[in-house]
N, C-alpha and C positions, 0 to 999 in steps of 0.2 A: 521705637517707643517715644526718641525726644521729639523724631519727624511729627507725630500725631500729635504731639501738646503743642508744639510748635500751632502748627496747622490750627490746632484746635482754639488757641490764643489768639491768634492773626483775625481767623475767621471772628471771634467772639469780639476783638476791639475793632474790628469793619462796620459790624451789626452796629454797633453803639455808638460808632462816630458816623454813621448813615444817616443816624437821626439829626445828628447837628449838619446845618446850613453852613457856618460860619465856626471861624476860630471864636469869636464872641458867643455864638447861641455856644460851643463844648464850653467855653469858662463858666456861663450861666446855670449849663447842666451840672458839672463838677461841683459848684458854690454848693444845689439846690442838694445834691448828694450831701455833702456835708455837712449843711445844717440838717439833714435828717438823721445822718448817725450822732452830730454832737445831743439833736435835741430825743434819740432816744438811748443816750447813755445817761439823759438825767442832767449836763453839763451844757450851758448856755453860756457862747460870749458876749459880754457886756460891752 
């Protein structure tokens, strides 16, 4: 069972770091995340 989460995890942050080029474009992805959960919990930094 942890073999499959395992696997399952590995596999799922491959998919998502495949898209990033560069340690730069995953910082810019990470940021663009963020400001999407701050700006829909309602909370914006200034």
């Amino acid at each position: 069972m942890k073999t499959k989460i395992g696997l399952g995890v590995a596999l799922g942050a491959m998919v998502l770091l495949s898209a990033c080029n560069t340690v730069n474009g995953a910082g810019k992805d990470l940021r663009s995340a963020g400001s999407a959960v701050s700006g829909a919990s309602g909370q914006t930094k200034k």
